[in-house]
VEXSE-700894 format. One record per atom (N, C-alpha, C): residue in three letters; x, y, z. Coordinates in steps of 0.05 Angstrom, whole numbers, padded with zeros to 5 digits, always signed. Layout:
REM residues N
ALAXYZ...
REM end
This chain:
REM residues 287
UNK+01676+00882+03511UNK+01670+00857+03498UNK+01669+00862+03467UNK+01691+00845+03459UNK+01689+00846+03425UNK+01660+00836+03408UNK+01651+00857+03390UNK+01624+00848+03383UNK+01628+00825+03372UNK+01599+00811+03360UNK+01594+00789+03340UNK+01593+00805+03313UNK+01602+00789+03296UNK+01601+00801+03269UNK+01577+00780+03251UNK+01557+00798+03240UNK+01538+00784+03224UNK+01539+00800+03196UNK+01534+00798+03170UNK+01537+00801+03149UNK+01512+00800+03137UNK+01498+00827+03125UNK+01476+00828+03114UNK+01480+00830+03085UNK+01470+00817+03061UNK+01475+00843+03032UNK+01443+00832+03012UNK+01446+00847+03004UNK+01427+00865+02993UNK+01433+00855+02963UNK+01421+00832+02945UNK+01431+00845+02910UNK+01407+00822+02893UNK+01417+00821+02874UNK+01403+00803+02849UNK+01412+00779+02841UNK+01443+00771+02846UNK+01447+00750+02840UNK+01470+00740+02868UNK+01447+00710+02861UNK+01455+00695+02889UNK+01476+00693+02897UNK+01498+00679+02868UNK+01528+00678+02874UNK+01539+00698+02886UNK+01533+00726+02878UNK+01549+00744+02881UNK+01547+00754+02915UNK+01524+00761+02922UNK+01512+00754+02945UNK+01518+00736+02965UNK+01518+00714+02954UNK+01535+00690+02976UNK+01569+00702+02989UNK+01575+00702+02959UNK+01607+00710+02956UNK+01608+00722+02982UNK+01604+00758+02971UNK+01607+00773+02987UNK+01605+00773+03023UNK+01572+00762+03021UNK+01569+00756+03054UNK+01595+00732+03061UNK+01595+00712+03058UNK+01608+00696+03070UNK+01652+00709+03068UNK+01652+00732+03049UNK+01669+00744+03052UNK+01673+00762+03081UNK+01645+00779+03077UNK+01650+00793+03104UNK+01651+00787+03127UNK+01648+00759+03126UNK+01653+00738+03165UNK+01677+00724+03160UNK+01697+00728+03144UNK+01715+00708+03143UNK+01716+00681+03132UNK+01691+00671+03121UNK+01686+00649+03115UNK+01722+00626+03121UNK+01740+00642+03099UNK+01758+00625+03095UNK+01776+00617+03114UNK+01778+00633+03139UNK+01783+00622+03164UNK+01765+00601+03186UNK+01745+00604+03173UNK+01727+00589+03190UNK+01718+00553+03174UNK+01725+00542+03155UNK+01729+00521+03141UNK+01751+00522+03135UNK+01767+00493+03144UNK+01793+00487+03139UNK+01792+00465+03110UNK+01812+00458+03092UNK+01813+00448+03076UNK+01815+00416+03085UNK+01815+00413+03111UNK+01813+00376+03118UNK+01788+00378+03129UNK+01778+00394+03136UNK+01744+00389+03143UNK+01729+00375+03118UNK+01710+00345+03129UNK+01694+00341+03118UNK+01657+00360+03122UNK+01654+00373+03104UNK+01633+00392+03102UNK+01603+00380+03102UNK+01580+00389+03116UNK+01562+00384+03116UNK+01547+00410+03114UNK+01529+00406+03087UNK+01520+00436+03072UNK+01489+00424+03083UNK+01467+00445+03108UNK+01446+00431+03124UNK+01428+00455+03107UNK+01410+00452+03088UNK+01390+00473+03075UNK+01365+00467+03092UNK+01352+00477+03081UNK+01317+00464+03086UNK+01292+00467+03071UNK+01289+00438+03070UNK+01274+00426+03056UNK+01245+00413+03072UNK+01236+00433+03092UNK+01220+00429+03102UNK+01189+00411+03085UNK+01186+00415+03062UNK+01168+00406+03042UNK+01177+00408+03015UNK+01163+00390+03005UNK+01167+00388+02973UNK+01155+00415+02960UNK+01174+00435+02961UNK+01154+00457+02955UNK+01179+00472+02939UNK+01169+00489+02919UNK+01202+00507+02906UNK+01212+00533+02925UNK+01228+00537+02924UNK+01239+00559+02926UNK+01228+00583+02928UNK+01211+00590+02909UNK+01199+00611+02894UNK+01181+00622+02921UNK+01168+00597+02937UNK+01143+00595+02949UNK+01161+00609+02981UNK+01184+00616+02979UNK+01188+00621+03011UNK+01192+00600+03039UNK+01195+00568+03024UNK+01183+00559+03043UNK+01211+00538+03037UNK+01226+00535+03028UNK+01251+00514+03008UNK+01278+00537+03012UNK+01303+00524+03020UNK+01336+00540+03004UNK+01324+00537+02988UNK+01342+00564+02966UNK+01342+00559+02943UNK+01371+00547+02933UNK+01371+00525+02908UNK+01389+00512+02909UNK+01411+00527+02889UNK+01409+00545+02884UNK+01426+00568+02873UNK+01452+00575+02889UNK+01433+00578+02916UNK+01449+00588+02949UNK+01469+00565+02947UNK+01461+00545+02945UNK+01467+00512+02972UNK+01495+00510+02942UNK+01494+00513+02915UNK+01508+00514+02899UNK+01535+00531+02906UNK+01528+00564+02907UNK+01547+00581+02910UNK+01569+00571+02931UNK+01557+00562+02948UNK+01563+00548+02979UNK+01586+00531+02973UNK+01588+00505+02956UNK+01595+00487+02939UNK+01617+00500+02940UNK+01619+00518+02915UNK+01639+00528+02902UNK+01660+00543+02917UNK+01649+00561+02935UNK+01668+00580+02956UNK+01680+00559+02971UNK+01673+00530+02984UNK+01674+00514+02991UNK+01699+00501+02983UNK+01697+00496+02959UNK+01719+00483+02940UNK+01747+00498+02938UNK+01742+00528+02934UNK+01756+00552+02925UNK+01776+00541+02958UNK+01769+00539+02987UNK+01785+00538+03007UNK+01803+00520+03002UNK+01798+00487+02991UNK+01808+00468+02988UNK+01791+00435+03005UNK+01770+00444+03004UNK+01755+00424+03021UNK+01744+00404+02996UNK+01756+00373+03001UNK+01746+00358+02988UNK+01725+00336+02990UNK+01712+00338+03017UNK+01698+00319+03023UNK+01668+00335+03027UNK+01645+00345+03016UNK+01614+00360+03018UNK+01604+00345+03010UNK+01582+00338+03033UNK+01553+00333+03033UNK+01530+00356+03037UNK+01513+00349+03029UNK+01490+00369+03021UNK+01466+00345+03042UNK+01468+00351+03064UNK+01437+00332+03076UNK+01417+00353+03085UNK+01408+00336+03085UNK+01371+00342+03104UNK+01343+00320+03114UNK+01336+00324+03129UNK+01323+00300+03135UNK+01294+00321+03136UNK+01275+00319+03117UNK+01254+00337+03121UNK+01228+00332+03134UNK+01206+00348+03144UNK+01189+00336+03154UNK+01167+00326+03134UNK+01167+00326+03108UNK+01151+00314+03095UNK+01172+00291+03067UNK+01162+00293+03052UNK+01184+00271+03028UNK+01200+00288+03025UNK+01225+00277+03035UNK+01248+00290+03034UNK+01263+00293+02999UNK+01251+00260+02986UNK+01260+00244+02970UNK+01248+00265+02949UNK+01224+00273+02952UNK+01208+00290+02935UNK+01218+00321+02929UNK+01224+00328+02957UNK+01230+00351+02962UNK+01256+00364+02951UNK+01284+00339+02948UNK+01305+00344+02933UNK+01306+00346+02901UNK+01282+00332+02890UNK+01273+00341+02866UNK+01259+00367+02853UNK+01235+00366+02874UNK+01227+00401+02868UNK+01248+00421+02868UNK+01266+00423+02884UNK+01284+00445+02891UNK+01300+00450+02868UNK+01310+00421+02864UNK+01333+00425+02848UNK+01362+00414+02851UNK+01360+00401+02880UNK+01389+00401+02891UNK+01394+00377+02872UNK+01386+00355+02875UNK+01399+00332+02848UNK+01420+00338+02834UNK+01407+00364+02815UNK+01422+00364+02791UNK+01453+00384+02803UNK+01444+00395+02826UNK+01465+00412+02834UNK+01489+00395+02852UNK+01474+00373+02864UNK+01499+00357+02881UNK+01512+00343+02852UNK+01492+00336+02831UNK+01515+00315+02810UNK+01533+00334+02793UNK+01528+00359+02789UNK+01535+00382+02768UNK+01575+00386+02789UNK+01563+00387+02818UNK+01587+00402+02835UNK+01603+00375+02842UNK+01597+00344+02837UNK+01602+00315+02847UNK+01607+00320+02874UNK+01582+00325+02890UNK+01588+00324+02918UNK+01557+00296+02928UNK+01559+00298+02953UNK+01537+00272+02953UNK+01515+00284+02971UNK+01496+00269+02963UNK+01469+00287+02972UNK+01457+00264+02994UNK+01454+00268+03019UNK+01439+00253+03037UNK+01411+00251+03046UNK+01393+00241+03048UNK+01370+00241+03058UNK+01374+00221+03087UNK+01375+00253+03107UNK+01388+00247+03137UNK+01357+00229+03147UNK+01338+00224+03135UNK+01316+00213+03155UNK+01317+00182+03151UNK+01339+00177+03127UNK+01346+00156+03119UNK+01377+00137+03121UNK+01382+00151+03144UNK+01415+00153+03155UNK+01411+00134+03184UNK+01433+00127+03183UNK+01439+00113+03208UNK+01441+00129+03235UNK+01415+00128+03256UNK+01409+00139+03279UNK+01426+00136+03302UNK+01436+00150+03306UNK+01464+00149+03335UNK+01432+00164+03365UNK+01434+00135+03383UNK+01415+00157+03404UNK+01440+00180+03425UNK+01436+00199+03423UNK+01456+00214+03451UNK+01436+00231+03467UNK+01451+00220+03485UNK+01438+00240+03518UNK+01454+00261+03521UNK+01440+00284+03525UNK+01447+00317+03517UNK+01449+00317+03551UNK+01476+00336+03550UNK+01485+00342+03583UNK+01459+00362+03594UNK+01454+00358+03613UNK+01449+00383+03631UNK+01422+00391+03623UNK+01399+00374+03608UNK+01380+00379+03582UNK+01355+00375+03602UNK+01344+00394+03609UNK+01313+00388+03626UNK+01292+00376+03607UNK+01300+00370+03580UNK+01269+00372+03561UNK+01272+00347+03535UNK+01298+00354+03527UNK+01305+00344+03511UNK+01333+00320+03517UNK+01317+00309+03523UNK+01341+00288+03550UNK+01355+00267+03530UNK+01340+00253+03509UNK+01357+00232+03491UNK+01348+00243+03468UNK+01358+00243+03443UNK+01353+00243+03414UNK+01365+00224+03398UNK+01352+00219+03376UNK+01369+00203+03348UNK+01373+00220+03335UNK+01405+00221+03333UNK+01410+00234+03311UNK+01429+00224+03290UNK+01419+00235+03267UNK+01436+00229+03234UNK+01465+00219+03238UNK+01471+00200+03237UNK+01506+00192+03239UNK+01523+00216+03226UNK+01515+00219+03204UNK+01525+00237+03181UNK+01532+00265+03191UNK+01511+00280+03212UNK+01518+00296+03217UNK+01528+00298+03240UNK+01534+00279+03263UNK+01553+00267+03283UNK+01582+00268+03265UNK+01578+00264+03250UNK+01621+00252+03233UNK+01623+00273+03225UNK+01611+00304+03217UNK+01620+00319+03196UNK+01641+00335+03221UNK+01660+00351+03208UNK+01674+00369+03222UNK+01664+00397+03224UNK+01647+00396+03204UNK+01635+00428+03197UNK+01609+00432+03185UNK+01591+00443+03202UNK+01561+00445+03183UNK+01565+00468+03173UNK+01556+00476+03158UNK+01546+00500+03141UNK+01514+00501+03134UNK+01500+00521+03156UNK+01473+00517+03164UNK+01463+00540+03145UNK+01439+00532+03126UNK+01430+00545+03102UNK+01400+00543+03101UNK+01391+00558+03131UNK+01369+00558+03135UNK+01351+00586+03109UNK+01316+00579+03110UNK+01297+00603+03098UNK+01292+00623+03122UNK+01295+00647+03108UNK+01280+00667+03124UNK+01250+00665+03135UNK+01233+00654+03154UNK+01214+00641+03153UNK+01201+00646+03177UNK+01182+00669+03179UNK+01167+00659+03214UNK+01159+00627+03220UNK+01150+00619+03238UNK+01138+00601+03260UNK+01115+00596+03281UNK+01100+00579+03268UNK+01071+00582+03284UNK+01079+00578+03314UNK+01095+00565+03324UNK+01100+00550+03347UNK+01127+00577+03353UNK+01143+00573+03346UNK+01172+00578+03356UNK+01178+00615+03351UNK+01156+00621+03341UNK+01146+00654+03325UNK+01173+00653+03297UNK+01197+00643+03293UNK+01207+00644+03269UNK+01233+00618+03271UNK+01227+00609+03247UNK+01248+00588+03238UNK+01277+00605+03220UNK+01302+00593+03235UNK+01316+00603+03224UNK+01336+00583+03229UNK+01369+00593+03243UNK+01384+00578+03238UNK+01383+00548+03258UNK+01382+00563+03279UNK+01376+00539+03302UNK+01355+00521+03296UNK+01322+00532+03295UNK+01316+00517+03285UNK+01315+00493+03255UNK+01335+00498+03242UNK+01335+00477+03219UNK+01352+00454+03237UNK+01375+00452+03262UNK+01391+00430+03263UNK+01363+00407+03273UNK+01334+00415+03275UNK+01316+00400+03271UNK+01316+00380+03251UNK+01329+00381+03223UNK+01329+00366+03199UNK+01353+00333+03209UNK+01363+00336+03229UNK+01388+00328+03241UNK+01371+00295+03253UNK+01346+00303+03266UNK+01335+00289+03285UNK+01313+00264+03268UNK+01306+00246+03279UNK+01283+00233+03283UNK+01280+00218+03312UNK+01248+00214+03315UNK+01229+00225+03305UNK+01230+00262+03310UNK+01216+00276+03294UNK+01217+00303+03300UNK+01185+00319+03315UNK+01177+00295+03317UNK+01146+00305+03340UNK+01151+00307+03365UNK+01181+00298+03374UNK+01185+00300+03395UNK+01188+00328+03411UNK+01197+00354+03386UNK+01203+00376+03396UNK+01183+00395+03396UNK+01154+00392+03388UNK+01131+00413+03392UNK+01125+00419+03420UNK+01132+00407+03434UNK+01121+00411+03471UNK+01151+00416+03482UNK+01144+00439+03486UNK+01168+00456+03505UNK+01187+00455+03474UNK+01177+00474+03456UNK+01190+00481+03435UNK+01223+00487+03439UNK+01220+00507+03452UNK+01241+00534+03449UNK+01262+00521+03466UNK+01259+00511+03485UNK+01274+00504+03509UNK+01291+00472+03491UNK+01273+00456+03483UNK+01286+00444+03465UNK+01311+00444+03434UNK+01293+00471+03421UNK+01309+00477+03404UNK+01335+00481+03420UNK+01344+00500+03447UNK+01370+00504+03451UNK+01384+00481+03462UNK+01366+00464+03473UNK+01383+00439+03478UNK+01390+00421+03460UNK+01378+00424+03429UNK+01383+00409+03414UNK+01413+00425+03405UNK+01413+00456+03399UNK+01437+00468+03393UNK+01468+00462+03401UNK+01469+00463+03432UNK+01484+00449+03449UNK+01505+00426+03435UNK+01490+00411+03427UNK+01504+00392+03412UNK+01525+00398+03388UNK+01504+00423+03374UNK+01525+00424+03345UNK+01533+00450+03352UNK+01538+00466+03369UNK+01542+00489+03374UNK+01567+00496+03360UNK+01602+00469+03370UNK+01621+00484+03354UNK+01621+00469+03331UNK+01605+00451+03322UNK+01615+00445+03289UNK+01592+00462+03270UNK+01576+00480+03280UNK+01560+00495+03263UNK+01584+00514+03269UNK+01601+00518+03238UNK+01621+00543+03235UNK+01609+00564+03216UNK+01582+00564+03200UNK+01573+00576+03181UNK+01544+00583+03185UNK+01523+00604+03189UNK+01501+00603+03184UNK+01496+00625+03165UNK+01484+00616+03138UNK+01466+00627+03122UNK+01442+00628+03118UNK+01434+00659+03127UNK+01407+00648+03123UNK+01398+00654+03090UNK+01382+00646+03074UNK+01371+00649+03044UNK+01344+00669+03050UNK+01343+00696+03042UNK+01321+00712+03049UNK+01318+00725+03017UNK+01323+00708+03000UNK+01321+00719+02967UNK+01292+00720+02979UNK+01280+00700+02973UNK+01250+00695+02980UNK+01243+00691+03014UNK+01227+00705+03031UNK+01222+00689+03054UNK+01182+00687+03056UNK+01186+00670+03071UNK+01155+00669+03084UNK+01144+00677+03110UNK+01131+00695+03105UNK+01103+00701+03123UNK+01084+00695+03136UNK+01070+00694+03151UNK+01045+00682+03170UNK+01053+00647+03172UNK+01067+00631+03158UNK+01071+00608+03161UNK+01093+00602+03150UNK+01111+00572+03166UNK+01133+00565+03158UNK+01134+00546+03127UNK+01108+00534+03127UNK+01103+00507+03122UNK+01078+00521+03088UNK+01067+00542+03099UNK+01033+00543+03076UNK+01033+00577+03085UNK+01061+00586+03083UNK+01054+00611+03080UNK+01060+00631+03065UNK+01060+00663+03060UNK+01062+00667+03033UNK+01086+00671+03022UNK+01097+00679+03007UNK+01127+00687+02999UNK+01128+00723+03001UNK+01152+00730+03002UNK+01152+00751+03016UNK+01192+00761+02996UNK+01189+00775+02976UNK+01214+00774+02961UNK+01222+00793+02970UNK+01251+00792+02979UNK+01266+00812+02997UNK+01301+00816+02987UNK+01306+00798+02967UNK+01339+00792+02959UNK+01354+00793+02980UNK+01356+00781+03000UNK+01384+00790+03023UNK+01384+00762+03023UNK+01416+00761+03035UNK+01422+00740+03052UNK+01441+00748+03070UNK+01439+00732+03098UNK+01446+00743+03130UNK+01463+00721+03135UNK+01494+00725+03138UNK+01515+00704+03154UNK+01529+00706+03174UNK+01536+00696+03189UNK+01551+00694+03214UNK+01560+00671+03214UNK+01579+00673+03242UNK+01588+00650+03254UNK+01570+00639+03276UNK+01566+00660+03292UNK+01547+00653+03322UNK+01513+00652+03311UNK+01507+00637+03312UNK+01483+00623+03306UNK+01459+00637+03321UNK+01467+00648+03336UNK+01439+00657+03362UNK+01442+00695+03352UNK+01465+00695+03342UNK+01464+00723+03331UNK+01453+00728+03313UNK+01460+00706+03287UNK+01453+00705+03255UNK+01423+00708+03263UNK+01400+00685+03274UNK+01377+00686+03279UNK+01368+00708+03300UNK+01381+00732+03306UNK+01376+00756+03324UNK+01374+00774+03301UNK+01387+00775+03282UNK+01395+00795+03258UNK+01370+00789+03230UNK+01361+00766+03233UNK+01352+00763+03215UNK+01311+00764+03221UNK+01318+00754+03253UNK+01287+00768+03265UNK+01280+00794+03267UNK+01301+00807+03270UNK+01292+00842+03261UNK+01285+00849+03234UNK+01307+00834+03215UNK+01294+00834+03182UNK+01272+00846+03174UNK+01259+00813+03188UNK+01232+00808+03188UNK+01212+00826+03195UNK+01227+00842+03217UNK+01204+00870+03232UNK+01196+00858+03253UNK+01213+00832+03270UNK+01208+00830+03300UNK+01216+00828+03319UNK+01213+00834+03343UNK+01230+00851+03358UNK+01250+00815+03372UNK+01269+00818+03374UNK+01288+00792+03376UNK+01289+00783+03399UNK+01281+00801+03424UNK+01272+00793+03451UNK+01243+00779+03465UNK+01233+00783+03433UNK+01211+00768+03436UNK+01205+00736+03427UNK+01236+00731+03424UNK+01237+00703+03405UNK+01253+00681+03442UNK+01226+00673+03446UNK+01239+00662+03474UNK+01260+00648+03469UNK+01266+00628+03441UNK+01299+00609+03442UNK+01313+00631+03444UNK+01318+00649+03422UNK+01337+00664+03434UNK+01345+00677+03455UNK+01330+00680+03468UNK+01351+00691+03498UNK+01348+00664+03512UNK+01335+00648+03515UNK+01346+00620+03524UNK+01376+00615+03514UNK+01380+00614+03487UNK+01404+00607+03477UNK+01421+00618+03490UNK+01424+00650+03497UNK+01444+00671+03506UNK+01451+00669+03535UNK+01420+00656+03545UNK+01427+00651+03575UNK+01443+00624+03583UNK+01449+00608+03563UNK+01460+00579+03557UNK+01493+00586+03554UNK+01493+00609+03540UNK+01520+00608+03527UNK+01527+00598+03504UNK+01508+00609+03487UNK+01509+00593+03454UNK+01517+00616+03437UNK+01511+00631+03444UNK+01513+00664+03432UNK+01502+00687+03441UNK+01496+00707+03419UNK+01493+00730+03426UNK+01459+00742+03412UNK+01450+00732+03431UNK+01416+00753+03426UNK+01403+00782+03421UNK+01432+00802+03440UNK+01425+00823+03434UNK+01430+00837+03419UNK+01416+00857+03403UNK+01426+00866+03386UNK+01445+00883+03393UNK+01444+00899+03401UNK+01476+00912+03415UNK+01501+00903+03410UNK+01507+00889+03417UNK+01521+00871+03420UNK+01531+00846+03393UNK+01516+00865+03373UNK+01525+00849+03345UNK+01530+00870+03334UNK+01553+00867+03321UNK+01570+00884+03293UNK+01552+00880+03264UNK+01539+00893+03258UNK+01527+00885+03226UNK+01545+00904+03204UNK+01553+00889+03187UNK+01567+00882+03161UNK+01546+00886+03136UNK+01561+00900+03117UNK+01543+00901+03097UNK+01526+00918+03099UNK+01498+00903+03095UNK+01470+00933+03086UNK+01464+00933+03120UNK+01452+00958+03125UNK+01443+00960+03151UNK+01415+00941+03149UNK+01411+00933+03180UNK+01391+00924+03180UNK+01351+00945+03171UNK+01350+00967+03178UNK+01334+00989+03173UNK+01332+00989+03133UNK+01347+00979+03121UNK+01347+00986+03101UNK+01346+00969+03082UNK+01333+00940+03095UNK+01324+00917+03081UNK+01297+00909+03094UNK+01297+00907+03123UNK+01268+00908+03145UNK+01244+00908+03132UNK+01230+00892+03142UNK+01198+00891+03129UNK+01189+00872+03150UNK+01167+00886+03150UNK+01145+00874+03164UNK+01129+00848+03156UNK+01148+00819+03175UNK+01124+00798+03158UNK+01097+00798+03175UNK+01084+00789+03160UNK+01052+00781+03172UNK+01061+00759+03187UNK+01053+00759+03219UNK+01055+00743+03242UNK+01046+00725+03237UNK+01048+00690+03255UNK+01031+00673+03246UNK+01005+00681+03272UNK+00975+00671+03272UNK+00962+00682+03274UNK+00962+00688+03306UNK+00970+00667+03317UNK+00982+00662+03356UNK+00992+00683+03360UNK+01014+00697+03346UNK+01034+00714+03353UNK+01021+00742+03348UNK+00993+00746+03338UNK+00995+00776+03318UNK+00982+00798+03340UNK+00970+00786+03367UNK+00961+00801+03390UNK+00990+00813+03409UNK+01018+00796+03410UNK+01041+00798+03427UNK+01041+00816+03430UNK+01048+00824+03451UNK+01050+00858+03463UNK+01079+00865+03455UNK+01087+00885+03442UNK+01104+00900+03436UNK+01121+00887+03422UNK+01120+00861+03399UNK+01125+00847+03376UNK+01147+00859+03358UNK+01138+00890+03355UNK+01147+00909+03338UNK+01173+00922+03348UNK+01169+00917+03365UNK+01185+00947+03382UNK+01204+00944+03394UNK+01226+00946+03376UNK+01253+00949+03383UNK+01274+00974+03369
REM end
């Protein structure tokens, strides 16, 4: 079995960083120049960058540009957040970066709701979701490095959460949800980056920042967030979506079984502080 290829690097400046990773997965085979693009960050709160808890819009920029460089003329930049989204595009920064690159910036909680019934879905049986991100041909998912009180870490899967309203729907039977929500965007998510300049610790939402300079890309989505929970210092078999996902057929959970690119994983790794549910888990560490 041919491995998954994920792309780690290691540096100081974002562009360069972006570049490179999204070089070492092919980026430019994987966005065609008639794809209309949908660039999905997260903007979970009105909060900066700085804090671990926001993309940084440096990233969601570089993105833009490599973007353009293929021949793609149609990028949107959405997100539908769980707090003021409206607020949240200002703290960050994206504004000045969707008018600087003339691409268009959406606030998905403010989009026209398509309901669809997810095949085969024990949990997550109907959703509304963003029209916007129903029409795009291609997401480019630009999730934070970020544990999770509920889900033990937010990453790529969990952001196509920004996609949905209402979003209270997915705290009961978390995990099982997140992969049925995946299902859906499984082949138009052709990009996941994750942004680990800054990540957060003990919380997704009010937790600390944690400065690490990497950023982690792939294609397969269940890999990218397998590669980037070791990062973190946790063991990836302990992240129940993911092997739900693997047992679905979404991707690839194990680490084995993924090719890493770039910096080794051992030589970026740190230990985040658990959120507080998770910090008893039996063998958390240990992979």
């Amino acid at each position: 079995m041919e491995k998954v290829r994920v792309a780690i690097v290691k540096g100081e400046n974002p562009s360069e960083m972006v570049a490179k990773a999204l070089k070492l997965i092919g980026y430019e085979n994987l966005v065609k120049p008639e794809d209309n693009v949908l660039i999905k960050p997260n903007y979970v709160a009105a909060k900066p960058p700085s804090t671990g808890i926001t993309t940084d819009s440096k990233i969601v920029e570089s993105i833009i540009a490599l973007v353009k460089e293929v021949g793609v003329k149609e990028i949107i930049v959405g997100e539908g957040g769980a707090g003021d989204t409206e607020k949240a595009f200002d703290v960050v920064g994206i504004r000045d970066v969707a008018a600087r690159q003339k691409v268009k910036l959406v606030n998905l909680n403010k989009d026209e709701r398509v309901n669809i019934k997810i095949p085969n879905a024990k949990f997550l049986k109907e959703v509304g979701i963003a029209k916007t991100a129903l029409n795009t041909t291609c997401i480019i998912n630009v999730p934070k490095l970020k544990v999770h009180h509920m889900a033990l870490v937010t990453l790529s899967m969990k952001n196509l959460m920004g996609f949905i309203l209402p979003k209270n729907i997915m705290h009961e039977n978390i995990n099982e949800k997140i992969v049925e929500l995946a299902t859906l965007f499984v082949d138009k998510v052709k990009i996941n980056l994750v942004d680990g300049l800054v990540g957060s610790e003990t919380d997704e939402v009010n937790g600390n920042p944690v400065k690490m300079n990497v950023v982690v890309a792939g294609k397969d989505m269940v890999a990218t967030d397998t590669i980037s929970t070791a990062i973190m210092g946790i063991n990836p078999e302990k992240v129940k979506y993911l092997k739900l996902a693997e047992e679905r057929g979404l991707g690839t959970a194990t680490l084995s079984n993924i090719m890493v690119v770039g910096e080794k994983i051992e030589n970026v790794r740190r230990r985040f502080q658990l959120p507080p549910q998770f910090q008893d888990y039996p063998n958390i560490r240990n992979f």
